[in-house]
C-alpha positions as CSV (number, residue, x, y, z in Angstrom):
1,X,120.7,77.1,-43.9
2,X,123.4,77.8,-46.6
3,X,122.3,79.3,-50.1
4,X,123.0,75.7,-51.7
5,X,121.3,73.8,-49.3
6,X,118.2,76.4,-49.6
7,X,118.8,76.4,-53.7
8,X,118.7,72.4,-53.2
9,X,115.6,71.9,-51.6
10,X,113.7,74.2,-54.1
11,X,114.6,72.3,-56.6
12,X,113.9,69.1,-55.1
13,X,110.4,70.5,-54.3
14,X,109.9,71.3,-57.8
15,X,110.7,68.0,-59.1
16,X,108.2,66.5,-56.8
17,X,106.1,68.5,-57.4
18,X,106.0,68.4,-61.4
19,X,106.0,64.6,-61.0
20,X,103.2,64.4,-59.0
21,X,101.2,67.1,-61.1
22,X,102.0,64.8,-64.2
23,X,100.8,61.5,-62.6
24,X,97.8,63.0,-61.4
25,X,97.2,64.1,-64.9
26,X,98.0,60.7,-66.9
27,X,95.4,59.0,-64.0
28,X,93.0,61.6,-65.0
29,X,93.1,60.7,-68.3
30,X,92.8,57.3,-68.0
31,X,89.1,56.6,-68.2
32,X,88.5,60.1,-69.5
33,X,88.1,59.3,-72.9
34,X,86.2,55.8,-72.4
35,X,82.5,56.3,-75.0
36,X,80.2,53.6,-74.0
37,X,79.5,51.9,-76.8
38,X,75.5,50.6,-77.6
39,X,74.0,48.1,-79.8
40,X,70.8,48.5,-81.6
41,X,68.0,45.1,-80.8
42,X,65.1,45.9,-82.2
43,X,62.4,45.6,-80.3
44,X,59.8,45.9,-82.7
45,X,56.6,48.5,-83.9
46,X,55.4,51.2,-81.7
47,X,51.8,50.1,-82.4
48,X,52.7,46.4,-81.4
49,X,54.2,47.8,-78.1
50,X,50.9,50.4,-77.4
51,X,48.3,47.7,-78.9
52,X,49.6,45.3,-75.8
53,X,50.2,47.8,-73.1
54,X,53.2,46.7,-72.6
55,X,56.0,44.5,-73.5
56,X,57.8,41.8,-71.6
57,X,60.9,41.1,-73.8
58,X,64.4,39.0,-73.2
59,X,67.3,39.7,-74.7
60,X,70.2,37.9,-74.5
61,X,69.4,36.4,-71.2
62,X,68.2,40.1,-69.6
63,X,64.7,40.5,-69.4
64,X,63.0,44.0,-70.0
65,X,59.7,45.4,-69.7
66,X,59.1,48.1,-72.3
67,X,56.1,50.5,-72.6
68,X,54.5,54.1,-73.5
69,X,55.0,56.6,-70.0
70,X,53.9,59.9,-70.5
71,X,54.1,59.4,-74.5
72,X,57.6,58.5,-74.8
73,X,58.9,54.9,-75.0
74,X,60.8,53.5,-71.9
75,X,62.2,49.9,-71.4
76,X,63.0,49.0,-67.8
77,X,65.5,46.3,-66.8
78,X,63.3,43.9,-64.7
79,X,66.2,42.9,-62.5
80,X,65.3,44.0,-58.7
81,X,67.7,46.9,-57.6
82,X,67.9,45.2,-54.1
83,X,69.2,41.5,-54.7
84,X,69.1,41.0,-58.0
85,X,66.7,38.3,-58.6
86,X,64.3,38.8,-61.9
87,X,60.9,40.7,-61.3
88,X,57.6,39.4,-62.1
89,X,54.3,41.4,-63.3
90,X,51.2,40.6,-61.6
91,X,48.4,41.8,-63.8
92,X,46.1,41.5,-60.8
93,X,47.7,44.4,-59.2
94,X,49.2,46.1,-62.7
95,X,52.6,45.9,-60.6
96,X,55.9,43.9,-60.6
97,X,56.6,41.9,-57.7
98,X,60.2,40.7,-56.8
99,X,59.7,37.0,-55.5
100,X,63.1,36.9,-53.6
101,X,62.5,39.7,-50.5
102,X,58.7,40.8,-51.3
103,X,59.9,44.4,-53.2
104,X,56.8,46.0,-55.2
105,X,56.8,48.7,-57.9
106,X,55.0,50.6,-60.8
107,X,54.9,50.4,-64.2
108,X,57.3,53.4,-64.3
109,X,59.7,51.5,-62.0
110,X,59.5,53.5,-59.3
111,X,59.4,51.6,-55.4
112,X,56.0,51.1,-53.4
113,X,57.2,48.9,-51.2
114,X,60.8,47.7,-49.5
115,X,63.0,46.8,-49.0
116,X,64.1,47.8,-52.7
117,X,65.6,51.2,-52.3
118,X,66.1,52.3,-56.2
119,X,63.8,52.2,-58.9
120,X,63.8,49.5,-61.8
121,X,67.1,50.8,-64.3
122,X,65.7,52.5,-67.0
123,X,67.6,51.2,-70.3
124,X,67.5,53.7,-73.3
125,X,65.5,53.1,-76.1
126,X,65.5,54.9,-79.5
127,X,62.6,55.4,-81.9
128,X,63.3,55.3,-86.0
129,X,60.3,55.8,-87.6
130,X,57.7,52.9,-86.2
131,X,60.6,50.8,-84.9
132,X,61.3,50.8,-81.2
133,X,65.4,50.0,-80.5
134,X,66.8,49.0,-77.3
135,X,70.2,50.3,-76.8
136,X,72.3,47.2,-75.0
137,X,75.6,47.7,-73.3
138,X,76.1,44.5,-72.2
139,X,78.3,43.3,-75.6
């Protein structure tokens, strides 16, 4: 191989390569600076939601069950992680039931029975002062 044809593929192989370095960078950056953005719905007191042991609430078409775990606040999203149909809580068993394939869990969320492999989404919540806020994605 001549010296030009040598000098000529090295720089060929640089260009390449410094396009492809600043493509991979630009796709990078894409969805790197994307902030989820939340809206407060107020849910209502703390006392309310401990008094009742428990609060079925719809927002916006969703439906969430919210409640005190371990002394913190959580809201659940009541729709079954398996095939999406809407969860029900049967107070005979303290337990929501999915009517569509049979799937069972806790109060927490958490699975007893299949064919439901993940728990219930958990949906973020904030406290300010004796208000309870649900932080919705969805808008």
């Amino acid at each position: 191989m001549t010296r030009r044809r040598a000098l000529a593929v090295t720089l060929h192989t640089l260009w390449i390569g410094t396009l492809a370095w600043l493509g991979a960078r630009t796709l990078a950056g894409v969805g790197g600076g994307v902030r989820r953005v939340f809206r407060k719905v107020r849910l209502g007191t703390l006392d309310r939601i401990v008094a009742a042991n428990g609060s079925i609430v719809a927002v916006e078409g969703k439906t969430y069950f919210v409640t005190i775990e371990r002394g913190s606040p959580i809201a659940l999203d009541m729709q079954c992680t398996h095939g999406a149909c809407t969860v029900r809580y049967d107070t005979e068993s303290d337990r929501f039931v999915c009517p569509c394939h049979g799937g069972i869990f806790q109060r927490d969320g958490t699975v007893v029975q299949g064919p439901p492999q993940q728990p219930l989404a958990r949906v973020p919540v904030r406290v300010e002062g004796d208000q309870l806020y649900l932080l919705d994605s969805s808008s």
